[in-house]
N, C-alpha and C positions, 0 to 999 in steps of 0.2 A: 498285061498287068491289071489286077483290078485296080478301080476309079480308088483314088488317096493313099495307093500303098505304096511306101518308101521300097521294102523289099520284097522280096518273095523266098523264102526259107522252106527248103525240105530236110526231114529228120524219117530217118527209116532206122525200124526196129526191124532184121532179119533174124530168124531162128529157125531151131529147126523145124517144126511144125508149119510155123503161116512166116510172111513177109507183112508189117504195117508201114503206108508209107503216110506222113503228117505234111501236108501243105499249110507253111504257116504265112501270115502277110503281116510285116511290119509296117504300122501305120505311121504319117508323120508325126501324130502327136503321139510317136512310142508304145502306142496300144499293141498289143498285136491277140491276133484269133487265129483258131485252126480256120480252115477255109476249103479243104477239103480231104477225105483220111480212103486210101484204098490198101484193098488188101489183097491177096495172093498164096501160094503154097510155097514153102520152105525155101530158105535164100542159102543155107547154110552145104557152103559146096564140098563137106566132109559126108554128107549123107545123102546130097542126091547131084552131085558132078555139078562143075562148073558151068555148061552151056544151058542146065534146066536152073539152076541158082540166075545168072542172069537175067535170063526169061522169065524168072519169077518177080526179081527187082524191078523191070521194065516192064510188066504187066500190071505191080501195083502201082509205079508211078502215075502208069497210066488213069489209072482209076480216082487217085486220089485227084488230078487236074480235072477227069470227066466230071467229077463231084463236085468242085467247085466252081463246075462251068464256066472254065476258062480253057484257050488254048493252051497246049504245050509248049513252053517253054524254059529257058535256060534259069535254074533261080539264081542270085545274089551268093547263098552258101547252101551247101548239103551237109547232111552226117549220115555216114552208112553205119551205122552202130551193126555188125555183124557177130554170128553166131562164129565161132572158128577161126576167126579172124584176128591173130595175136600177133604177128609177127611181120615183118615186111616184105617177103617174099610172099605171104597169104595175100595181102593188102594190096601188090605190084597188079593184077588181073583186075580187080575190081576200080581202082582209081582208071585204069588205061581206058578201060570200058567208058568210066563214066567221063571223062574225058574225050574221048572220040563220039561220045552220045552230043558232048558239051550239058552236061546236067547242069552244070553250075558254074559261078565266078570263084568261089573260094570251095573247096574240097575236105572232110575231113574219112577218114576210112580209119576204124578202129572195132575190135570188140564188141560186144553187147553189152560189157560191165563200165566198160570207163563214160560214158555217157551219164549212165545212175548217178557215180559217183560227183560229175559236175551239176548234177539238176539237182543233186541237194544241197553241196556248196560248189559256189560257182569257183572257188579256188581252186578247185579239184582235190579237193582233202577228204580222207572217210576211207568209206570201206562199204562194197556193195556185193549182195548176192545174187544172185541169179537159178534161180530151182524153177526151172520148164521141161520143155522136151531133154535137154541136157544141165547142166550145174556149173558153176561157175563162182568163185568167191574172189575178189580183187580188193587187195587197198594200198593206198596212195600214202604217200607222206608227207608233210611241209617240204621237206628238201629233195621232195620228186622220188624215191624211192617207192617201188613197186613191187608188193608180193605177188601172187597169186595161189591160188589151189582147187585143183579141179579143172571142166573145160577140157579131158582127154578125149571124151566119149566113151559109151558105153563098154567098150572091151577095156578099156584101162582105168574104170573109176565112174563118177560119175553117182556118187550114193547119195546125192540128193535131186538125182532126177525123176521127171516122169518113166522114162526111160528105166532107168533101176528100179523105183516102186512095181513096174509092171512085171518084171524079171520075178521079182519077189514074192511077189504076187500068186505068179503062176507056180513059183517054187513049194509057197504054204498048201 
């Protein structure tokens, strides 16, 4: 653990395209920093199978720890904010993983949209989009109610992605 950190926090953005993972350190007087950020190829295991999605996740880990020149270790809490990832049978692979890895003390595995939407209130209310490699639009409600639209992938949708613009692209 770095010298005065209460915690040690990871927050991973997996898509399709790269994996980011954010090593945060919460300090005792509540400050907290990024402390080290790595990155990797696509986490999202609808477009390149689950054992290279993992391998991608644990490659950036790695990298984000090599960064802040600290050993690898277990943090306090994770968030796998994943691309594809909506449902709990998606979500069953990836927790077991990072469980049996011991990543962390407290675990969160969800989507890539529901994260947006508590980093801009921390109540989890809103409504967030997501236009990358793939698209995604989610919003939340006071009383936990949850839309969604978009987030099929490219054969079933997908028109505000990179993915579809490229499509289009080549079509004009």
């Amino acid at each position: 653990m770095i010298d005065g950190a209460r915690e040690l926090l990871i927050g991973i953005d997996g898509g399709g395209t790269d994996t980011v993972t954010y090593l945060g350190v919460l300090g005792d007087t509540d400050s907290f920093v990024v402390a080290g950020r790595g990155k990797s190829g696509s986490s999202n295991r609808n477009a390149v199978g689950l054992e290279t999605a993992l391998g991608h996740l644990d490659q950036s880990i790695q990298f984000a720890f090599e960064d802040a020149k600290i050993p690898r270790q277990p943090a306090t809490s994770a968030c796998l904010a994943l691309a594809g990832v909506d449902r709990a049978t998606q979500q069953a692979p990836f927790k077991v993983w990072a469980e049996e890895l011991q990543l962390s003390k407290h675990l969160l595995v969800s989507n890539d949209a529901l994260p947006v939407i508590y980093a801009a209130n921390r109540d989890g209310l809103g409504l967030a989009l997501i236009a990358g490699t793939g698209s995604l639009c989610l919003g939340r409600t006071e009383s936990g109610y949850t839309a969604r639209c978009g987030g099929w992938g490219g054969l079933f949708g997908d028109e505000g992605s990179g993915y579809r613009i490229a499509i289009e692209a080549m079509r004009a």
